[in-house]
C-alpha positions as CSV (number, residue, x, y, z in Angstrom):
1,X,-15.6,-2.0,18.6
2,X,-14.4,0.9,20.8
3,X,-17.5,2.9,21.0
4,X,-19.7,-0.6,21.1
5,X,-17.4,-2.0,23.6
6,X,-16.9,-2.1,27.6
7,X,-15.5,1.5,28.3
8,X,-12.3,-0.4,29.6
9,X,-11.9,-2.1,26.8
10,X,-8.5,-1.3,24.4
11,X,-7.5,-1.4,20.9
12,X,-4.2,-2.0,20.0
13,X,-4.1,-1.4,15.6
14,X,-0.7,-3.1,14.2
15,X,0.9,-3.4,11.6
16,X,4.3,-4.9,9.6
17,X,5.2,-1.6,8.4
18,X,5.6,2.0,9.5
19,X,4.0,2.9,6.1
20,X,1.1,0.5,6.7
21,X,0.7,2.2,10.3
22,X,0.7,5.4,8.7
23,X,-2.0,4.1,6.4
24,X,-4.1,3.6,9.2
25,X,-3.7,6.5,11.1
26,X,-4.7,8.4,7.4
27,X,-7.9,6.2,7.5
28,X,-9.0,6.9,11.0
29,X,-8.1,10.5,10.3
30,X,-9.9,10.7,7.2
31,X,-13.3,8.8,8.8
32,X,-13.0,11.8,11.5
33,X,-12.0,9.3,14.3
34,X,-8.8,10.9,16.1
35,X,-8.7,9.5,19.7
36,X,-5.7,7.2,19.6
37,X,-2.6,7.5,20.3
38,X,0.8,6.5,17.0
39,X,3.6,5.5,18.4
40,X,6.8,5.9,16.1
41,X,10.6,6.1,15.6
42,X,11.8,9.5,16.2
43,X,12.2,10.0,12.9
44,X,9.4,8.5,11.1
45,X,7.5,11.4,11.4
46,X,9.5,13.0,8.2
47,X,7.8,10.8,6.1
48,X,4.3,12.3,6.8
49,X,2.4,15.2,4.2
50,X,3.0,18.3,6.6
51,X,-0.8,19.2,6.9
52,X,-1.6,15.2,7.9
53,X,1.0,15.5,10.5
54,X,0.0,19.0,12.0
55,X,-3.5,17.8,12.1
56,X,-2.1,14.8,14.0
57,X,0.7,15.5,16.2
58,X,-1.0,15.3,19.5
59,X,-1.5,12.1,19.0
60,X,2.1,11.0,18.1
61,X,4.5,9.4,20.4
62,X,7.8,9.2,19.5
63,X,10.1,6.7,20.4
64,X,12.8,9.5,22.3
65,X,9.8,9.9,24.4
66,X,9.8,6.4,25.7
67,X,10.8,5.3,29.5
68,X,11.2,9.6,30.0
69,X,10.6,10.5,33.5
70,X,9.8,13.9,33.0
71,X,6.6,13.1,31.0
72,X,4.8,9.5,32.2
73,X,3.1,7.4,30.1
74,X,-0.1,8.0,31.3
75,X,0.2,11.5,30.7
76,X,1.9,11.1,26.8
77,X,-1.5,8.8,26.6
78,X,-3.9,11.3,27.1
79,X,-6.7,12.2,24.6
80,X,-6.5,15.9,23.9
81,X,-10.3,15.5,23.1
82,X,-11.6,13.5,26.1
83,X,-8.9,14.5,28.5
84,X,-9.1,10.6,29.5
85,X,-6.5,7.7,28.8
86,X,-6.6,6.8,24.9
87,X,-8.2,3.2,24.8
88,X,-6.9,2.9,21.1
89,X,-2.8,2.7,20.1
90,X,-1.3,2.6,16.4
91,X,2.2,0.4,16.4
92,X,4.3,-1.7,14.4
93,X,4.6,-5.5,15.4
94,X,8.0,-5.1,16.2
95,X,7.7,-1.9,18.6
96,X,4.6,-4.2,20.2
97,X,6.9,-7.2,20.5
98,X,9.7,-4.2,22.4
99,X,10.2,-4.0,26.0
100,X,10.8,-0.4,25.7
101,X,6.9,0.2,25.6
102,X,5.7,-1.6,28.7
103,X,5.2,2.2,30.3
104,X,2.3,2.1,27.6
105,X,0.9,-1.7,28.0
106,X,0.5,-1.2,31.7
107,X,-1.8,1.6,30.9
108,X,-3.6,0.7,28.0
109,X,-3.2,-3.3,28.6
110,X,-2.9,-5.3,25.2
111,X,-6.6,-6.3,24.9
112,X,-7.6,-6.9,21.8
113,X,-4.6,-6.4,18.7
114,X,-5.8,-6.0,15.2
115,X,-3.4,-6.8,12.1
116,X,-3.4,-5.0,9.1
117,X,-1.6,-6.3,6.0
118,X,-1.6,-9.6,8.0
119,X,-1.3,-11.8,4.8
120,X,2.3,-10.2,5.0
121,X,3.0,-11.2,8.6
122,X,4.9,-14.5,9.0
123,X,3.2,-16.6,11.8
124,X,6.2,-16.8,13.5
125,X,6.5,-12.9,14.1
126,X,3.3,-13.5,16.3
127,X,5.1,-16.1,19.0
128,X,6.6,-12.9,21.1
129,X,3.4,-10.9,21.2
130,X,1.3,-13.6,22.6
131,X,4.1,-15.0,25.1
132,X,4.3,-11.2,26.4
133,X,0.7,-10.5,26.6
134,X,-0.7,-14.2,27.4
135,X,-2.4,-13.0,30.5
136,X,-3.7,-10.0,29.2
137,X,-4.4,-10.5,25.6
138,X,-8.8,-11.7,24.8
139,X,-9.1,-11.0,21.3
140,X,-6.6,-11.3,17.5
141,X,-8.3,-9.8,14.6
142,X,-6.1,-10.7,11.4
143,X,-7.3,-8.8,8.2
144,X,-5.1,-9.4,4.9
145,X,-5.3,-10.4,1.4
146,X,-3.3,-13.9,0.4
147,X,-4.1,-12.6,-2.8
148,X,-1.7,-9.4,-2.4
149,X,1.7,-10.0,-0.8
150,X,3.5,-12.6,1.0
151,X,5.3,-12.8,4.1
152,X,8.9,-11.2,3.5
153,X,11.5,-13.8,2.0
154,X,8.8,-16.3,0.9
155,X,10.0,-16.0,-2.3
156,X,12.9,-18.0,-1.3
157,X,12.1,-19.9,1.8
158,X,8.8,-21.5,0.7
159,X,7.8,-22.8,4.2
160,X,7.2,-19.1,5.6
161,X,3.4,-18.5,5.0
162,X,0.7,-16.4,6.4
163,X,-1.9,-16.8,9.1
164,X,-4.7,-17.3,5.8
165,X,-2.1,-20.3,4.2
166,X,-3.2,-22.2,7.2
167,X,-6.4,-24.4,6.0
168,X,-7.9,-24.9,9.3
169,X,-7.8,-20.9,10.1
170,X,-8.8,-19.8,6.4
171,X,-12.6,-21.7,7.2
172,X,-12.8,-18.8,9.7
173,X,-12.0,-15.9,7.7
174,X,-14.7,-13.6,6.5
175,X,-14.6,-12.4,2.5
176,X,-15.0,-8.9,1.7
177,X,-16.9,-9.3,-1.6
178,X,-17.5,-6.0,-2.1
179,X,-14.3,-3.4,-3.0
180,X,-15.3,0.7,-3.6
181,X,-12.0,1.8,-4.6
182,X,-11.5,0.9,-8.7
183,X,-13.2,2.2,-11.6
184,X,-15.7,-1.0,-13.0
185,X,-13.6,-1.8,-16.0
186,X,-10.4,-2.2,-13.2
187,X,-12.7,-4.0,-10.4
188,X,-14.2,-6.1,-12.8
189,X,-11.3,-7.3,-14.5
190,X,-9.3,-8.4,-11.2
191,X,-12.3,-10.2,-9.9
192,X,-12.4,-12.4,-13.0
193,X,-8.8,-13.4,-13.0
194,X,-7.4,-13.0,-9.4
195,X,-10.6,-13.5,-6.9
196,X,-12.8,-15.8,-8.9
197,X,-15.7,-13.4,-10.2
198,X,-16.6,-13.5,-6.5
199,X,-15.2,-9.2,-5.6
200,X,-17.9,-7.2,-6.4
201,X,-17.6,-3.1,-7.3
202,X,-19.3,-0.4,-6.5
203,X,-17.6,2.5,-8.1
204,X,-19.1,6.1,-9.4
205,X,-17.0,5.3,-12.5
206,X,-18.2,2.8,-15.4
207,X,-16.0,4.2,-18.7
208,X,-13.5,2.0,-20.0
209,X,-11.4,4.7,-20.4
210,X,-10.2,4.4,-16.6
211,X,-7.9,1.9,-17.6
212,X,-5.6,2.6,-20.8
213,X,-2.3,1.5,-22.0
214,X,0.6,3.9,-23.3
215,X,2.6,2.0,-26.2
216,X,6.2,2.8,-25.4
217,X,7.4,1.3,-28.7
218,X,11.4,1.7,-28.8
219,X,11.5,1.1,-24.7
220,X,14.7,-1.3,-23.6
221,X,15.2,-3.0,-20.3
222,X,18.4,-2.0,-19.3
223,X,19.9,-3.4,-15.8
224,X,20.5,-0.7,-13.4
225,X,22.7,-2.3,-10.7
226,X,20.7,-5.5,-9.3
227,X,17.9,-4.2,-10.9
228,X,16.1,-3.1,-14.3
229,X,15.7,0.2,-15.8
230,X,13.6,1.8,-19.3
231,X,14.6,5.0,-20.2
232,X,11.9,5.6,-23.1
233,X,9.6,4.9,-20.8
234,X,10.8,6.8,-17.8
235,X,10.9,10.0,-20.8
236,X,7.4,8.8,-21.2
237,X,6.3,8.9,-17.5
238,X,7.8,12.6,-17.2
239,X,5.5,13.5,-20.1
240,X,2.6,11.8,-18.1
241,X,3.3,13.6,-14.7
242,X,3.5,17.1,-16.4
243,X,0.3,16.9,-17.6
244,X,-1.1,15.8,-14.7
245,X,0.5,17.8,-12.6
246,X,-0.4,20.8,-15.0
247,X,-3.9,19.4,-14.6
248,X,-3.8,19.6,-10.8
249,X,-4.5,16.3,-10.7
250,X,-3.3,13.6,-7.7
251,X,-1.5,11.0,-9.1
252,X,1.7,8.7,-8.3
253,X,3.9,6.1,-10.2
254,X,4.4,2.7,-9.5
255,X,6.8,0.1,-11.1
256,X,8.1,-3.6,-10.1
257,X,11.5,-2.3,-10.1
258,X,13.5,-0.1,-7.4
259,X,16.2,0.7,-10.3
260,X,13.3,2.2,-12.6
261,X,12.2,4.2,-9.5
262,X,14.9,5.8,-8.7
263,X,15.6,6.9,-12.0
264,X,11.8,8.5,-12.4
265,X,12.7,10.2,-9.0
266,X,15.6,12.0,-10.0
267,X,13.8,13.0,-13.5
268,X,11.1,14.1,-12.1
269,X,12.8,16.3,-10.1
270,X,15.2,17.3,-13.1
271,X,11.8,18.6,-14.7
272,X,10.8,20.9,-11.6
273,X,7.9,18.2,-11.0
274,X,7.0,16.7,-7.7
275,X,9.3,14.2,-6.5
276,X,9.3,13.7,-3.2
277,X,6.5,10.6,-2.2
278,X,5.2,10.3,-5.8
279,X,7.4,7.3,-7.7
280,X,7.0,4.2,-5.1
281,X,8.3,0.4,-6.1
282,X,5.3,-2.0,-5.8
283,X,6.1,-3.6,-2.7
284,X,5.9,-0.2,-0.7
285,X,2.9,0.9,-1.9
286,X,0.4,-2.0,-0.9
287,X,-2.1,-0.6,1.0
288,X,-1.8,3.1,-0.6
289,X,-3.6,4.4,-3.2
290,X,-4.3,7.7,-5.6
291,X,-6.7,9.5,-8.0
292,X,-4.7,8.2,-10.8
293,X,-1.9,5.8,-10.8
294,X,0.9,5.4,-14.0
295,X,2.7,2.5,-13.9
296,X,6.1,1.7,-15.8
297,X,6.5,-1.8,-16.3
298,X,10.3,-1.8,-17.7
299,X,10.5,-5.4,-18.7
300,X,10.8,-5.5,-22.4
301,X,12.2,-8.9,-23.0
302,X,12.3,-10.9,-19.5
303,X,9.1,-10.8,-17.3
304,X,10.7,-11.1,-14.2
305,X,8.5,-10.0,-11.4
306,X,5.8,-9.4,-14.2
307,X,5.1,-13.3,-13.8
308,X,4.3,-12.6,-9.8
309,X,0.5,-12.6,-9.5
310,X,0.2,-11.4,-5.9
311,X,2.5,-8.3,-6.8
312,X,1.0,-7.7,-10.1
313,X,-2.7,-7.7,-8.1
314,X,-1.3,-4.9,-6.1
315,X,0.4,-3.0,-8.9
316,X,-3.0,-2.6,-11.0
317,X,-5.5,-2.3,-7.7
318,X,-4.0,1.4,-6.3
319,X,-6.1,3.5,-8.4
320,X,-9.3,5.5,-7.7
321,X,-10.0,7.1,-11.0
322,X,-7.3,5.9,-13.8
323,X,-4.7,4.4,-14.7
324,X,-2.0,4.5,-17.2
325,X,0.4,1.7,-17.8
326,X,3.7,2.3,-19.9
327,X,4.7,-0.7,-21.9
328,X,5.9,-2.2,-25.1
329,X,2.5,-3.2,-26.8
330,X,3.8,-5.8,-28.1
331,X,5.4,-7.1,-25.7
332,X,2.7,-7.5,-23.3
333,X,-0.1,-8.6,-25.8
334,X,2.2,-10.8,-28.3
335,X,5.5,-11.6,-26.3
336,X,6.7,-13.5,-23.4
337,X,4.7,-11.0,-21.0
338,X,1.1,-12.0,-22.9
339,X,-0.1,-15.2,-20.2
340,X,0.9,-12.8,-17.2
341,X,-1.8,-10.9,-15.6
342,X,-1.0,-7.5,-16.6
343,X,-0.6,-9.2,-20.3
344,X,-4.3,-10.6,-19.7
345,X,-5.6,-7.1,-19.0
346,X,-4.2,-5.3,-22.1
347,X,-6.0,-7.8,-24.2
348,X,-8.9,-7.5,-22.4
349,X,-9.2,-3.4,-23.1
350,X,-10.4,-2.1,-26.2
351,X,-7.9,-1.3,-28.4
352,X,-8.6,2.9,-28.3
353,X,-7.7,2.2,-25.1
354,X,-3.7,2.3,-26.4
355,X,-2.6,6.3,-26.0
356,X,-0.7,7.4,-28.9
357,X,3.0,8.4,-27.5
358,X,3.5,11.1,-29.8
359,X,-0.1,13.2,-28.3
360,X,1.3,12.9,-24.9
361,X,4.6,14.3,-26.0
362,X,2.8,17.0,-27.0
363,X,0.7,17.3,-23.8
364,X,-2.3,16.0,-24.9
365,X,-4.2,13.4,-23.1
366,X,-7.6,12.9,-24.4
């Protein structure tokens, strides 16, 4: 749209979530496309891999900057490249929605906004934006899946929905029907059971092997505050990490619970592993993604989360190459956790697709 478009035409790319903003910034960097400007809390910027954020500091703005007199707006705005006024800004919804930033939105007027992660935007959020920028604003480009997470809180106030939960808007939306990022035996499986055989893959990566299980046989769900913790299987995720790691191989953890995470985080960093951005809860980690991805589902008697589809499409779509999923077999192919959607997939796989515990004890993974 920006190099297509009228040269005074401006982007403005939002999203719910600093982390989702990040996401985008790592996509534009990563497609070589560096001529926009990120605007951020002051401290935000901790959370970014030091070489990303080197490579991108000119184009950050941080929020201690805003409504500075020593340094305009139109001067924090321009391109390092081009030496012009950047015609593309990075934001959360919220910092859009702020009065602090109308330094910026006078000059790079709010044009045309894109969404990311929209399917997790509440229309509601939407009302200030388009009340601020009514007489500016041409164009609203919402791109989300309804089949990944909800709105925030929906689980409890049902009425809170999405701009895609709207019939008359979801006739307009455009399907993606083709995703590159999952191994076949992963792609093909979620297009079955979550998108109706209508996602399509094209992945370098055919073997069935991408996607395994790891029978964690004496594994307990233990509650760990409000939440749930497994301790075998945290042992078990350790094991996983080092050889990985060993390996030099890019992988992070996921799990439905914020107890189990924490937990992993401080083993992992008991064992001289990396810690630090690698264990993430499911919620914060839609829209990321890895080389390989080991999950730790916890649950060994109640399913809990296990029985939410959208989360459990996120939890098992992250990967790039593998992924490892730490359970009780039985559980998951013979117990209350069989009709859920992870349960679905371990009886889909072959059964050499179950890793023996005691090899990966021992460092081996075949």
């Amino acid at each position: 749209m920006i190099n297509t478009g009228p040269m005074e035409r401006t982007i403005w790319l939002v999203a719910h979530s600093n982390v989702a903003v990040k996401n985008i910034a790592e996509k534009l960097d990563k497609v070589g496309f560096r001529e926009f400007k990120l605007l951020v809390s002051k401290d935000f910027h901790y959370d970014w891999h030091k070489h990303l954020y080197e490579r991108l500091e000119h184009c950050f703005i941080r929020s201690d900057m805003f409504g500075g007199r020593a340094v305009t707006a139109s001067q924090h705005l321009l391109d390092k490249h081009t030496n012009k006024p950047t015609r593309v800004v990075l934001c959360t919804l919220s910092m859009l929605s702020n009065p602090r930033i109308d330094d910026f939105t006078r000059q790079v007027p709010v044009h045309t906004v894109i969404f990311d992660e929209a399917s997790q935007i509440e229309v509601g959020e939407y009302l200030p934006l388009l009340q601020r920028f009514q007489h500016s604003l041409k164009k609203m480009v919402f791109i989300g899946d309804d089949k990944q997470l909800a709105p925030f809180g929906q689980d409890d106030i049902g009425q809170l929905r999405s701009i895609f939960e709207f019939p008359h808007l979801r006739e307009q939306a455009h399907f993606l029907d083709t995703q590159y990022r999952m191994p076949l035996v992963i792609g093909s499986f979620i297009s079955r059971h979550v998108y109706d055989q209508k996602l399509m893959t094209v992945h370098d990566i055919t073997n069935k092997a991408a996607c395994r299980f790891l029978d964690v046989k004496k594994g307990k769900e233990e509650k760990s505050g409000k939440s749930w913790a497994n301790q075998q299987e945290t042992s078990m995720v350790i094991h996983l990490a080092r050889i990985y790691h060993k390996q030099g191989k890019q992988f992070r953890i996921i799990t439905p619970y914020d107890g189990q995470r924490s937990v992993i985080e401080k083993q992992l960093q008991s064992a001289k592993l990396p810690w630090e951005d690698k264990c993430f809860n499911v919620d914060s980690f839609q829209g990321n993604e890895e080389d390989h991805i080991i999950v730790s589902l916890v649950r060994t008697q109640g399913v809990g989360f296990l029985t939410n589809m959208r989360r459990m499409n996120v939890m098992l779509t992250r990967c790039k190459m593998s992924m490892i999923i730490c359970t009780n077999r039985d559980f998951v192919t013979k117990g209350k956790a069989a009709d859920t959607l992870v349960g679905q997939l371990a009886l889909t796989v072959d059964p050499d697709a179950w890793l023996d515990s005691h090899d990966i004890v021992n460092g081996i993974l075949r």
